[in-house]
SENU-823967 format. One record per residue (C-alpha): residue in one letter; x, y, z. Coordinates in steps of 0.1 Angstrom, whole numbers, padded with zeros to 4 digits, always signed. Example, Ala and Ser with C-alpha at 12.3 -4.5 7.8 and 13.67 -1.06 7.14 Angstrom:
a+0123-0045+0078/s+0137-0011+0071/
//
This chain:
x+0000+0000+0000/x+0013+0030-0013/x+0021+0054+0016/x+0003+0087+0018/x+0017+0120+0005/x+0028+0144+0037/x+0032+0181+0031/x+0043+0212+0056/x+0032+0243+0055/x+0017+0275+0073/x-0017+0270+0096/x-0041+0300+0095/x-0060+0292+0130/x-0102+0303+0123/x-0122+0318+0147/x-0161+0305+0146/x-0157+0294+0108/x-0147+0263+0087/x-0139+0266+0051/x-0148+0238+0028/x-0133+0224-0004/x-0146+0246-0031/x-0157+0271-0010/x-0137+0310-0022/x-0145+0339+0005/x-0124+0368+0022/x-0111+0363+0061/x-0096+0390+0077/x-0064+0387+0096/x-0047+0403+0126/x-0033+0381+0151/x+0005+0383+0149/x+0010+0346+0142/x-0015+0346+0116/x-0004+0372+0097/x+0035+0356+0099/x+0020+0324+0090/x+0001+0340+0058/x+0031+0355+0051/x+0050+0325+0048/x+0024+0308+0024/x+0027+0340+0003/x+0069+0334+0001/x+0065+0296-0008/x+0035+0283-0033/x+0008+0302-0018/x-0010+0275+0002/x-0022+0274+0034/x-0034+0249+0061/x-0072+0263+0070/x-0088+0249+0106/x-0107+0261+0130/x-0102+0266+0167/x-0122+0246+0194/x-0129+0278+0212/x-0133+0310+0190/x-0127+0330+0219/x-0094+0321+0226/x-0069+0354+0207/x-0039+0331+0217/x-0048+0296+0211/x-0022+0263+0216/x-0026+0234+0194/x-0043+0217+0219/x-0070+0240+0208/x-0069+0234+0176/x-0088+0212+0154/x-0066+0189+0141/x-0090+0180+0106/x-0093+0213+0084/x-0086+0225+0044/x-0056+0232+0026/x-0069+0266+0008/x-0049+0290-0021/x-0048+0324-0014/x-0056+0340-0047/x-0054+0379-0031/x-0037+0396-0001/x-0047+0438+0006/x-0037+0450+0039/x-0063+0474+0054/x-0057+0509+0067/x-0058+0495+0102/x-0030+0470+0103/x-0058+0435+0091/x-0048+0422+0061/x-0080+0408+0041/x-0071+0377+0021/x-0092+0359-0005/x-0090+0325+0001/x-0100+0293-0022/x-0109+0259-0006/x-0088+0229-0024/x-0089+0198-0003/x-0093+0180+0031/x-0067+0174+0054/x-0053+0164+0087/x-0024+0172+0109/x-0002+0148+0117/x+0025+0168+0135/x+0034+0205+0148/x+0067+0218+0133/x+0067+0251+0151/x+0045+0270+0175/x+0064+0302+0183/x+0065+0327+0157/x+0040+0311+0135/x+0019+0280+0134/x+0038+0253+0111/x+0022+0215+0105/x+0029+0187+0085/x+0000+0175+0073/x-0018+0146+0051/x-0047+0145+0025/x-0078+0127+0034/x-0088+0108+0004/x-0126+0108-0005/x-0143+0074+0000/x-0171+0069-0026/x-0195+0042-0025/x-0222+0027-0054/x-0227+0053-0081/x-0265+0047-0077/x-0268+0051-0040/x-0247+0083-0048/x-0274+0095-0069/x-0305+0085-0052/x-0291+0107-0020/x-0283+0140-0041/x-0316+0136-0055/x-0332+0131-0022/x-0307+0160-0009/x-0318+0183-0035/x-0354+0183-0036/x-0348+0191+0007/x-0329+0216+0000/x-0350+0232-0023/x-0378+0230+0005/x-0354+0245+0034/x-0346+0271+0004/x-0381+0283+0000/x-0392+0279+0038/x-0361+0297+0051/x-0352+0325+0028/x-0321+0324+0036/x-0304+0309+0009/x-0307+0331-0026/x-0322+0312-0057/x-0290+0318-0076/x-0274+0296-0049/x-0299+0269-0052/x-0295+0266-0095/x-0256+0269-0090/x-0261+0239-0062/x-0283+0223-0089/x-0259+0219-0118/x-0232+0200-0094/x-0227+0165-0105/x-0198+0154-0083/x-0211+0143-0049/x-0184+0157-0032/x-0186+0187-0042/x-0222+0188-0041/x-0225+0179-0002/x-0197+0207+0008/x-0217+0233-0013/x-0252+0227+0003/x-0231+0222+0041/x-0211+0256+0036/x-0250+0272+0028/x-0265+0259+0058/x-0267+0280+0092/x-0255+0250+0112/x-0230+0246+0146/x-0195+0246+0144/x-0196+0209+0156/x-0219+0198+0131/x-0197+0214+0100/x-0164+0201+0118/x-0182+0171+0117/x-0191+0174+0083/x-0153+0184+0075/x-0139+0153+0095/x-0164+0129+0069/x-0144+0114+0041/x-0169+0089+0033/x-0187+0109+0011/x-0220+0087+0012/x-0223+0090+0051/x-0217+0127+0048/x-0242+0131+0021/x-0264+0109+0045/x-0260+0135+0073/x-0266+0159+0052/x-0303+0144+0048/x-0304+0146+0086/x-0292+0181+0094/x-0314+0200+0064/x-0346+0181+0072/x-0338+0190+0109/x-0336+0224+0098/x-0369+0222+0078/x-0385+0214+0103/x-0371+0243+0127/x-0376+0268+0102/x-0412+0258+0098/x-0416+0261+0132/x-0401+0292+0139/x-0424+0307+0108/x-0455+0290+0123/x-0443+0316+0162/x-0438+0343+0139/x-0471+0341+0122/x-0484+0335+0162/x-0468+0364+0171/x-0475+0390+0146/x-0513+0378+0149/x-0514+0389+0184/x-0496+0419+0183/x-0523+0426+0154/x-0546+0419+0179/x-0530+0442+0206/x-0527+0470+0187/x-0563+0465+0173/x-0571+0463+0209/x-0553+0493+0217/x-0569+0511+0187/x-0601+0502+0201/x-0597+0512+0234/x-0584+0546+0223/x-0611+0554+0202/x-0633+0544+0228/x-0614+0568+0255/x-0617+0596+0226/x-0658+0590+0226/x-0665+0588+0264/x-0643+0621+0264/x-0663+0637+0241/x-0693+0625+0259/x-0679+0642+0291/x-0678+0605+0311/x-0638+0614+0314/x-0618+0584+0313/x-0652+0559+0317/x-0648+0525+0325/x-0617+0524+0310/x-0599+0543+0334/x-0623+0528+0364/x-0610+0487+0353/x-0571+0500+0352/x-0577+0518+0385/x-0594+0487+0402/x-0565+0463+0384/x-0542+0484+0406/x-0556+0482+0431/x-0561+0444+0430/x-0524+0442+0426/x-0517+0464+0455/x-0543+0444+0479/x-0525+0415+0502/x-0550+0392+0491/x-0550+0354+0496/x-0546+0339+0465/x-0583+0321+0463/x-0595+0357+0467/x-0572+0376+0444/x-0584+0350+0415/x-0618+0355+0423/x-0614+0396+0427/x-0595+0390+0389/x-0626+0368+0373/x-0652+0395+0387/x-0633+0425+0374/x-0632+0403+0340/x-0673+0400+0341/x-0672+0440+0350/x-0652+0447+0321/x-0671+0426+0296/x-0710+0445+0312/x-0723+0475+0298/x-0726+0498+0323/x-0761+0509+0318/x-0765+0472+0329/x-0776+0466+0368/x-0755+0437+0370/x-0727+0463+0362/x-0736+0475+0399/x-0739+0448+0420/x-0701+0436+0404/x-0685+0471+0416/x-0700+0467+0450/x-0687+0431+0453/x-0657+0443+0441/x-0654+0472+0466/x-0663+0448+0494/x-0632+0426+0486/x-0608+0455+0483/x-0624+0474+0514/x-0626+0443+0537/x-0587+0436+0559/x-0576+0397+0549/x-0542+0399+0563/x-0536+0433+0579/x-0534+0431+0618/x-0520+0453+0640/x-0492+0446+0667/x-0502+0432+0700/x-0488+0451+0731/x-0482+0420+0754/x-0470+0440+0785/x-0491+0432+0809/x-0476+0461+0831/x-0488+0485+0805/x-0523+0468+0798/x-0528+0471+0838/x-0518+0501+0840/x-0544+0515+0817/x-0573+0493+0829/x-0570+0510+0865/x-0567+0540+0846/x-0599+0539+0830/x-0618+0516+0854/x-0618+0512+0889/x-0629+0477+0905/x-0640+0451+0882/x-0609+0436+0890/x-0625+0401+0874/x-0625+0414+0838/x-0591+0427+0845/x-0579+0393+0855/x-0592+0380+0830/x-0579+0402+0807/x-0546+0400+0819/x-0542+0364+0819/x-0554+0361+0781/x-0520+0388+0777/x-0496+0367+0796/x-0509+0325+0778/x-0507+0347+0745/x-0472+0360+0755/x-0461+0325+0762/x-0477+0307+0734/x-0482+0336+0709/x-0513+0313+0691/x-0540+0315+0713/x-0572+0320+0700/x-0594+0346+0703/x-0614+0342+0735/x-0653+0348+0737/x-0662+0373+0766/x-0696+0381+0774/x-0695+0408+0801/x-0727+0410+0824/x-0743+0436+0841/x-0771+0461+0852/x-0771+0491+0829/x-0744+0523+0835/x-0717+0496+0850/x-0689+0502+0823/x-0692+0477+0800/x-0687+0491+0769/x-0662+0516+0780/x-0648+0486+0796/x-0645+0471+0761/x-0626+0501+0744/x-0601+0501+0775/x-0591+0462+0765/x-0588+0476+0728/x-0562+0502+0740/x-0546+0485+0767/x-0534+0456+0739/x-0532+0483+0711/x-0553+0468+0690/x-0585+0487+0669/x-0621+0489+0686/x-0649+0481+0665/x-0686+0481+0680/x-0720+0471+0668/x-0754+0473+0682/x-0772+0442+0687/x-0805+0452+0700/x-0838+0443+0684/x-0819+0427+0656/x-0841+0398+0642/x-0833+0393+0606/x-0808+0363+0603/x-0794+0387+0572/x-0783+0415+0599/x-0760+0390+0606/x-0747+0368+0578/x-0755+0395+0547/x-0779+0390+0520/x-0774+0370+0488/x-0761+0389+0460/x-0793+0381+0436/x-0815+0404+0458/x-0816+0441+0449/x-0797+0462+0480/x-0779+0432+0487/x-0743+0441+0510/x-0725+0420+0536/x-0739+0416+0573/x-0729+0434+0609/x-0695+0411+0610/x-0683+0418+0577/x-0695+0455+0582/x-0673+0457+0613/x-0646+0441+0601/x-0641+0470+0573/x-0645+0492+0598/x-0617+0476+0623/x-0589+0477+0589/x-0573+0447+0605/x-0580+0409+0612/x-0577+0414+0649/x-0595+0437+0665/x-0618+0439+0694/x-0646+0439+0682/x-0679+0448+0705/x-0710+0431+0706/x-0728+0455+0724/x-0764+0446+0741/x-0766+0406+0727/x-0789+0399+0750/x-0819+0418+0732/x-0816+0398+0698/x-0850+0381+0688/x-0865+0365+0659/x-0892+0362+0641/x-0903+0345+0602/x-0871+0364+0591/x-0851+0338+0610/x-0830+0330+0644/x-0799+0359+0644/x-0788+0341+0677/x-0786+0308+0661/x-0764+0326+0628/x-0737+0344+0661/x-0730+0305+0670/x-0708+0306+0640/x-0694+0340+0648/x-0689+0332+0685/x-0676+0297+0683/x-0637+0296+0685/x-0639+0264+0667/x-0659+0271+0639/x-0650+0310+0633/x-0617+0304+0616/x-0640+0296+0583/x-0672+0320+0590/x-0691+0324+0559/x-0711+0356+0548/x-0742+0350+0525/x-0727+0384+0504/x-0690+0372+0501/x-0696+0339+0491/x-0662+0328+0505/x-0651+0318+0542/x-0635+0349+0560/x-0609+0338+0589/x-0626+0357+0620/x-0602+0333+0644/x-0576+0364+0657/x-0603+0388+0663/x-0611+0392+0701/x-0649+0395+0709/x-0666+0410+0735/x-0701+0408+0744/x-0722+0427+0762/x-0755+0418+0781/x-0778+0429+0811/x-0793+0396+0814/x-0785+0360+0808/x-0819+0344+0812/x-0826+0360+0772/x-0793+0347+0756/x-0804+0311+0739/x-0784+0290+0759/x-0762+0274+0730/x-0750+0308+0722/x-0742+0315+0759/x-0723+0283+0759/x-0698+0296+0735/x-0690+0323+0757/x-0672+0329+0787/x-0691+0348+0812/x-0680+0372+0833/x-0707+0390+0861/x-0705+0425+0874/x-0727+0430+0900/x-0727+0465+0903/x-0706+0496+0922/x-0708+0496+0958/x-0708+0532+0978/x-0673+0530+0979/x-0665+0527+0945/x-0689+0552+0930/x-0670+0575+0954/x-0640+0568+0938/x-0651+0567+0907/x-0667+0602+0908/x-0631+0619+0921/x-0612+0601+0895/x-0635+0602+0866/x-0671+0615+0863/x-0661+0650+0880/x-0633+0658+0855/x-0645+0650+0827/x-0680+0672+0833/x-0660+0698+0848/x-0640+0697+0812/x-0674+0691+0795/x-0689+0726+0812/x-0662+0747+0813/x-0653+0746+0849/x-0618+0745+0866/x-0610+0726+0901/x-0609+0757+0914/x-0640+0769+0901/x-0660+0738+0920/x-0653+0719+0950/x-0677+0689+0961/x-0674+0679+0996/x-0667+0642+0997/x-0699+0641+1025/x-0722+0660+0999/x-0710+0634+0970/x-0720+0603+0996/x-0752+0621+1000/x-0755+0625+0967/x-0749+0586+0958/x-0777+0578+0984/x-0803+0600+0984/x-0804+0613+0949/x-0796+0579+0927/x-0805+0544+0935/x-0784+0522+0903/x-0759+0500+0903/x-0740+0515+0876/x-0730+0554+0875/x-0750+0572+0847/x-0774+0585+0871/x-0749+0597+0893/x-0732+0615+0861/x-0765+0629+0855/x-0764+0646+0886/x-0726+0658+0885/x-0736+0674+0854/x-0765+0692+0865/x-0748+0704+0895/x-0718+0716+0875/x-0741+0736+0849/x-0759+0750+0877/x-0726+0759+0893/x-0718+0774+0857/x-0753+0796+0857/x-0742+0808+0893/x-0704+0819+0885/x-0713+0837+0857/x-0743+0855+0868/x-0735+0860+0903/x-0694+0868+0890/x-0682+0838+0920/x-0649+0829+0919/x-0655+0795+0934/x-0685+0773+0941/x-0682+0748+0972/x-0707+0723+0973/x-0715+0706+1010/x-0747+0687+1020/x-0765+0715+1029/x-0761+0735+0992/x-0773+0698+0978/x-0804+0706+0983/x-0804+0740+0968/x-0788+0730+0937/x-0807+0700+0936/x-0840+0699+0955/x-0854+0673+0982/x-0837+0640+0982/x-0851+0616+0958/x-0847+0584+0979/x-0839+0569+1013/x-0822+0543+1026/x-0828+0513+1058/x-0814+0527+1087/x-0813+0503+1124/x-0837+0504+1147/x-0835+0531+1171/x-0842+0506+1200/x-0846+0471+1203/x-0875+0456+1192/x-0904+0425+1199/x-0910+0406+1165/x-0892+0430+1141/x-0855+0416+1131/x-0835+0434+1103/x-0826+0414+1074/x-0802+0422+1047/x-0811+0423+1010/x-0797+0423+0972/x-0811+0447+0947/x-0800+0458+0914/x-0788+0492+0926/x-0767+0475+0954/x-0780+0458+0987/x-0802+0474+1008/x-0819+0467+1046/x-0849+0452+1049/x-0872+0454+1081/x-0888+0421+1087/x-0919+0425+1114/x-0944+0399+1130/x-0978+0403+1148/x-0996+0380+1171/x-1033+0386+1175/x-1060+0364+1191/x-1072+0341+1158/x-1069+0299+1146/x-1035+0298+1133/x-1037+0318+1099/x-1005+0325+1086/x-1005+0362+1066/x-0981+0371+1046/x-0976+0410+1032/x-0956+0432+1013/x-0956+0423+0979/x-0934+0392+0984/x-0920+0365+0956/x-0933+0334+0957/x-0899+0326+0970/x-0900+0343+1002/x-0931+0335+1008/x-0916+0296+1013/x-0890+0304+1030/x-0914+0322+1054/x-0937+0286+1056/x-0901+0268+1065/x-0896+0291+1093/x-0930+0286+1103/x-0929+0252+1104/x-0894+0244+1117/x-0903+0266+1148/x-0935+0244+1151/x-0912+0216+1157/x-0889+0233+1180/x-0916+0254+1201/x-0913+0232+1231/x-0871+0235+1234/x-0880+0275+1231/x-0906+0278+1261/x-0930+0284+1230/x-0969+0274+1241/x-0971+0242+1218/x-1003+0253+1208/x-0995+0292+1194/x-1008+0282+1158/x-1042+0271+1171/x-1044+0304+1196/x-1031+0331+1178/x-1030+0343+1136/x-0996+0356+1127/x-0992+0384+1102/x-0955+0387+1088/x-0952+0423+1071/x-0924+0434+1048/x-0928+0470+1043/x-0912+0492+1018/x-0932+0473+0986/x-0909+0488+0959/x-0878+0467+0968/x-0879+0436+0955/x-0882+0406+0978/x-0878+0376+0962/x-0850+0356+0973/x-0846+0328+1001/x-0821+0349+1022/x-0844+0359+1045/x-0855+0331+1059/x-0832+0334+1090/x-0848+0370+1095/x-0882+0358+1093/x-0875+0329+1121/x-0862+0351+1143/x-0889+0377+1143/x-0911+0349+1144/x-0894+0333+1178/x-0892+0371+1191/x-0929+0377+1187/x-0936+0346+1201/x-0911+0344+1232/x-0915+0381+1236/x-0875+0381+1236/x-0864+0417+1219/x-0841+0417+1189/x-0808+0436+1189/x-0810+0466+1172/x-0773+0465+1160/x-0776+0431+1140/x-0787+0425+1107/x-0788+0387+1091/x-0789+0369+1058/x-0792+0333+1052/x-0815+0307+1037/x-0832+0281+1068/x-0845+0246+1058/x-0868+0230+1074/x-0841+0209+1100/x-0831+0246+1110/x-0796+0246+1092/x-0787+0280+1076/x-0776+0279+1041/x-0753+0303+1021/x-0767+0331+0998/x-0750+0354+0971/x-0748+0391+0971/x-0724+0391+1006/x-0710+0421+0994/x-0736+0443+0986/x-0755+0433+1017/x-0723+0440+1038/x-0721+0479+1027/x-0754+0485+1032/x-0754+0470+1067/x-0728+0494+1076/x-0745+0522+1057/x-0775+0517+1083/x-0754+0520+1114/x-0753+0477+1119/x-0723+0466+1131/x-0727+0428+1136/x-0741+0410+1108/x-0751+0372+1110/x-0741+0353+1079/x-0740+0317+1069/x-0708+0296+1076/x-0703+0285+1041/x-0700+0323+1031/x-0668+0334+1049/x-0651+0326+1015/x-0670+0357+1001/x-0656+0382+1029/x-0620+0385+1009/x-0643+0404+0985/x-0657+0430+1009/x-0634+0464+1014/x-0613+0466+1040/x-0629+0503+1054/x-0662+0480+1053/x-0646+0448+1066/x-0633+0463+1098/x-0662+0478+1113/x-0684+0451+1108/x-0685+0419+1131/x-0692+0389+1104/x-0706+0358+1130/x-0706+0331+1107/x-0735+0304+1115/x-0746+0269+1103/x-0783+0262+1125/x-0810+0291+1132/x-0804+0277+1172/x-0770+0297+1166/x-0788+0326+1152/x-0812+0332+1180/x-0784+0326+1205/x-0766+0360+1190/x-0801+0377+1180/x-0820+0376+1205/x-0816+0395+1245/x-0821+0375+1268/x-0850+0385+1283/x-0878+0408+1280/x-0869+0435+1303/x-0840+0443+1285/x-0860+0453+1255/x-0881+0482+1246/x-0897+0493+1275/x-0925+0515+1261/
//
C-alpha cells in the first residue's frame, strides 16, 4: 500500500468558521501569528493549512485548541487594510489532517496529510443528491435564507463531493456539526448527514415561521385592541364620562395588585373585574359587580396590628380607666400573659354581664387600648333578621354584607376587638334566628372559616377578640351562651362610685362645662349624700346625670353671680338639687319584739330590709304581706314550720298556731323581695314575737333556713355588707359556708363590721336575741 503524500506548511488558525473544499470567501487577519504564517504561504507556493479553533474565543490559542482536521486553501489575493488586518481571498482545495506541529512560536507550522474521499455505489450516490436536492429546495423556500441563484448553482453540481460541501457551507448549522461534516471522508455518510441536518432544519424553520405568524397575529390583535380602546377613551371624552370604564378597570386592576389578598380571593377579585369589564354599564348587574368588588378590596384579609403584650402597660391602663371590676381585669390579663407565652392562642369569647351604667362598653374600648389593637362596635338590639348578621345574597336588589363583615371593614385589620354590644336583646321572628347565625361567629372552633351569604367565601374571624355585652343572661339562647365565657359584674358599691366620681365622672364634666377645680369643689360628704339620696343604680349614669347638672348650675351661678368658686357641702345639695329623691334602711332606734333586720340584694346595690311579725288572738292563719315572691313566701312557711317543731325547746306554748294568727309584714313594697335569704330573719322575728325576747338593734342577718333549722349560704355578701354598715349595723349574722366571700368586701367596710358566721337558726337566736324581756323596749 502505497504510503500517503505528507506536506508542511503554514496554519491560519479560524475563529467561529470552517472553510470547505470549493468554497472562495475573504477572512480577515490580525493576530501576529496569523499574519507571519500568511506571510509565509505568500513566500513559498501560496498554500495554506485552514482549521478552526475549538474555542473562537481564545486570541492566543495552543494546538491543543486546535482542530486537528481542516482545508488546505490557495490564497488567490492579499490587501492589507488601513488598520493593520490584512483581508485575504481564500480558495478551498482539499481536506486534510495534521499529523505533526513543526513550530508554534513565531507562526503555526504543520505537516500534514490529504484525506482521500471514500465513494460508494454510483447509484446510492445518486439516489441521496436527488433526495438531498429536492430538501434543500424546500429548506430554500421555507427559510429564505439561501438566494435562488445559490440553489441553481447547487443544482448543476454532479460530483457528490462537491455537491454535499456546497449545500453544508449554505447551511446555518454549529460549528460541531460542519467540523463534523469536515472530519467525513466517506462521502455517502456525509451526504447521508446531510439528509439529517437540512430536514432538521426544515422542520425548525417551519416552526419558527408557524411563532412568527403566532406572534404577529397577536400583536395585530393588541394594537387593534389598543386602537379600540383609544377610540373608545376619545368618545367617552367627548361625551364628558372622562376616562369611563376604562380608566375605572385600570384603577381597580391596581388596586387588585396592590391588595395582600390570599390567592383564592385575588383570583376571584380577577374573574369578577373580567365580568365588570365585559357588562355594559347601563346594565344593573354592572352595579352589584363594583360593589362586590369594593367589598373585597375594602374588607382587611391579612392586615393586623401589633399586640402590646406587657401586661404592666395593659394594667396600668385598665386601672386608669376603670376602677374595680378587678374580674374582667384578671381576665384580661391572663389572656396577655398565655398569648405572650404561646403567641397562638385563639381569640377568647367574653360576654361581660351587668345592670345598665356599670362600664361595660367603655370597659371594652379600654381592653382595645390597653393591647393596642383597633375597637370596632355594633349594636345588637332588636336585631331579628338572620341577614343583619350573615349578609344578603347577592341576587336580591340592595344586597351588601352583614354586621360582621361590616365591622370588620370598619376595624382595617383581622384582629381587632370587636364589641357586641347589648346581645342579649336579639329576637326572631319568620325572618329567622340571628342568635342561632352568632353561633358561628362566637364559636372559636368554627370562626376560623365564617361564611357571609354576600361574600360567598369563608373569612378567617379566628384572631379577632370578641366582647359581648349583656344585662341579662336568662334572654341569651343557651347554646350561644355556651360559646362564651361569662363574666358578672354585680354592680358599684358606695365606695366605689365614690372613687369613681373623684377620679372620673367630675373631670371630665368639669371639662365638658367649662369649669376648673378651682371653680368647683364637692365635699366628699355631699357626694355620699348625693350617691344615696339622689340615685339608686348600680351602675353610675345617674350619678353622672347629677354631677352634670350640678356643675351647669354651678356654671349659671359663676357667671351670673361673678363667683370665683362654688363649694358644694350637703347643705347647698339641696339647693342645687331639691329634696332627696330616695332613702335608705337605717337600724332600729331601739330594740324591738318581732321585728328583726334582714339584709337584701337589689340591682342598685343591697339594701336593709325590716322584717316585722304580729300576734293577735285568731286559729292559726299564717299572713303574709308586702308584695313578696313566691320565693319568700316559702321560705317564710319553712320558718313557720321548723319553729312548730322546736316550740317546746324555746318555752313556746305548743299550741300558738291554734291560739293566735300571725301576720308577717315586709314593708317598703318597691324593693324587690324575692330571694330565700331571709328566711333566717323571718324565724327570728317569728321566735321574738312569740317568746317576747327583743331583737338587737345592732344586727342584721342573711341566710336561707331549711326545714331541719340549718342555715344555708346566699350570694350578694358584698352588697348586703355595705349597706349594713350604711345603716349603722355593726354585727351582721351570715351563713358559715359564706366566709369565702368576705376577701371580697373592702377593707374600710370589713373592719367595722362583726361577720358571725352560723350553720343552725339555734346559733342565730343565741346571737339575735336579748335574753329577756326586760332588756327590750320598754314602752
Amino acid at each position: 500500500m502505497p504510503r500517503k503524500k505528507q506536506l508542511k506548511m503554514p496554519l491560519l488558525p479560524l475563529r467561529g468558521l470552517i472553510v470547505f473544499p470549493t468554497m472562495v470567501l475573504h477572512l480577515d487577519v490580525g493576530r501576529d501569528k496569523s499574519v507571519q504564517a500568511l506571510e509565509k504561504a505568500m513566500l513559498d507556493d501560496h498554500l495554506i493549512f485552514l482549521a478552526a479553533q475549538k474555542e473562537s474565543a481564545l486570541d492566543e490559542p495552543s494546538k491543543e485548541d486546535i482542530y486537528l482536521t481542516g482545508t488546505v486553501a490557495k490564497v488567490n489575493q492579499m490587501l492589507k487594510l488601513p488598520n493593520g488586518t490584512i483581508r485575504v481571498l481564500v480558495e478551498g482545495l482539499y481536506r486534510a489532517e495534521i499529523l505533526e506541529f513543526l513550530d508554534e512560536k513565531d507562526q503555526f507550522y504543520v505537516e500534514i496529510q490529504k484525506l482521500n474521499e471514500k465513494h460508494s455505489k454510483k447509484n446510492e450516490e445518486d439516489a441521496l443528491m436527488r433526495s438531498l436536492l429536492e430538501q434543500f429546495e424546500q429548506y430554500v423556500t421555507v427559510s429564505k435564507k439561501v438566494s435562488k441563484e445559490t440553489l441553481a448553482t447547487v443544482t448543476d453540481i454532479e460530483e457528490p463531493a462537491r455537491f454535499a460541501d456546497i449545500i453544508a457551507s449554505h447551511l446555518s448549522l454549529k460549528m460541531s456539526d460542519r467540523q463534523n461534516l469536515l472530519e467525513t471522508a466517506d462521502v455517502t455518510k456525509r451526504l447521508k448527514r446531510l439528509l439529517e441536518i437540512i430536514s432538521n432544519e426544515k422542520e425548525v424553520v417551519e416552526l419558527e415561521k408557524k411563532i412568527g405568524q403566532r406572534i404577529k397575529k397577536s400583536m395585530e390583535q393588541t394594537q387593534k385592541e389598543y386602537y379600540l380602546r383609544e377610540q373608545m377613551k376619545a368618545i367617552q371624552k367627548e361625551l364628558g364620562d372622562r376616562d369611563g370604564k376604562t380608566g375605572e378597570i385600570s384603577e381597580l386592576t391596581e388596586k387588585i395588585e396592590q391588595a395582600n389578598f390570599p390567592e383564592r380571593i385575588e383570583k376571584i377579585a380577577n374573574k369578577e373585574l373580567e365580568r365588570y369589564e365585559r357588562v355594559p354599564q347601563s346594565s344593573a348587574e354592572s352595579s352589584v359587580i363594583r360593589n362586590y368588588i369594593d367589598w373585597l378590596l375594602a374588607i382587611p384579609w391579612n392586615e393586623k396590628t401589633e399586640d402590646n403584650l406587657n401586661i404592666n402597660h395593659a394594667s396600668k391602663i385598665l386601672e386608669e380607666d376603670h376602677y374595680g371590676l378587678e374580674k374582667v381585669k384578671e381576665r384580661i390579663l391572663e389572656y396577655l400573659a398565655v398569648q405572650q407565652l404561646t403567641n397562638s392562642l385563639k381569640g377568647p369569647i367574653l360576654c361581660i354581664v351587668g345592670p345598665p351604667g356599670v362600664g361595660k362598653t367603655s370597659l371594652a374600648k379600654s381592653v382595645a387600648r390597653s393591647i393596642d389593637r383597633n375597637f370596632v362596635r355594633i349594636s345588637l338590639g332588636g336585631v331579628r333578621d338572620e341577614a343583619e348578621i350573615r349578609g344578603h345574597r347577592r341576587t336580591y336588589v340592595g344586597a351588601m354584607p352583614g354586621r360582621i363583615i361590616q365591622g370588620m371593614k370598619k376595624a382595617e385589620t383581622i384582629n381587632p376587638v370587636f364589641l357586641l354590644d347589648e346581645i342579649d336583646k336579639m329576637a326572631n321572628d319568620f325572618r329567622g334566628d340571628p342568635s342561632s347565625a352568632m353561633l358561628e361567629v362566637l364559636d372559636p372552633e368554627q370562626n376560623s372559616t365564617f361564611s357571609d351569604h354576600y361574600l360567598e367565601e369563608t373569612y378567617d374571624l379566628s384572631q379577632v377578640l370578641f366582647v359581648a355585652t349583656a344585662n341579662n343572661l336568662s334572654t341569651i339562647p343557651r347554646p350561644l351562651l355556651d360559646r362564651m365565657e361569662v363574666i358578672s359584674i354585680a354592680g358599684y358599691t358606695e365606695i366605689e362610685k365614690i372613687h369613681i366620681a373623684k377620679n372620673h365622672l367630675i373631670q371630665k364634666q368639669l371639662k365638658e362645662n367649662g369649669l376648673t377645680k378651682s371653680q368647683l369643689q364637692i365635699r366628699e360628704d355631699a357626694l355620699l349624700k348625693l350617691i344615696r339620696m339622689y340615685t339608686r343604680e348600680a351602675g353610675v349614669r345617674g350619678l353622672e346625670r347629677q354631677l352634670a347638672s350640678i356643675c351647669r348650675k354651678s356654671a349659671k351661678t359663676i357667671v351670673s353671680e361673678s363667683k370665683k368658686r362654688v363649694v358644694v357641702t350637703t347643705q347647698k345639695l339641696e339647693e342645687l338639687l331639691g329634696k332627696p329623691k330616695f332613702s335608705y334602711g337605717m337600724m332600729e332606734e331601739e330594740n324591738q319584739v318581732g321585728a328583726a333586720t334582714g339584709l337584701a340584694y337589689t340591682a342598685a346595690g343591697g339594701d336593709t330590709l325590716s322584717i316585722e311579725v304580729s300576734l293577735s288572738p285568731g286559729k292559726g292563719k299564717l299572713t303574709l304581706t308586702g308584695k313578696l315572691g313566691d320565693v319568700m313566701k316559702e321560705s317564710a312557711q319553712a320558718a313557720f314550720s321548723y319553729i312548730r317543731s322546736r316550740a317546746k325547746e324555746w318555752n313556746i306554748e305548743p299550741d300558738f298556731h291554734e291560739k293566735y294568727d300571725i301576720h308577717i309584714h315586709v314593708p317598703e313594697g318597691a324593693t324587690p323581695k324575692d330571694g330565700p335569704s331571709a328566711g333566717i330573719t323571718m324565724a327570728t322575728a317569728l321566735v321574738s314575737a312569740l317568746t317576747h325576747r327583743p331583737v338587737k338593734k345592732e344586727v342584721g342577718m342573711t341566710g336561707e333556713i331549711t326545714l331541719r333549722g340549718r342555715v344555708l349560704p346566699i350570694g350578694g355578701l358584698k352588697e348586703k355588707s355595705l349597706s349594713a354598715h350604711r345603716a349603722g349595723i355593726t354585727s351582721v349574722i351570715i351563713p358559715f359556708d359564706n366566709q369565702k366571700d368576705l376577701e371580697e368586701i373592702p377593707e374600710s367596710v370589713r373592719k367595722d363590721l362583726t361577720f358571725i358566721p352560723v350553720k343552725h337558726l339555734d346559733e342565730v337566736l343565741e346571737y339575735a336575741l336579748m335574753e329577756d324581756e326586760n332588756e327590750g323596749n320598754k314602752s
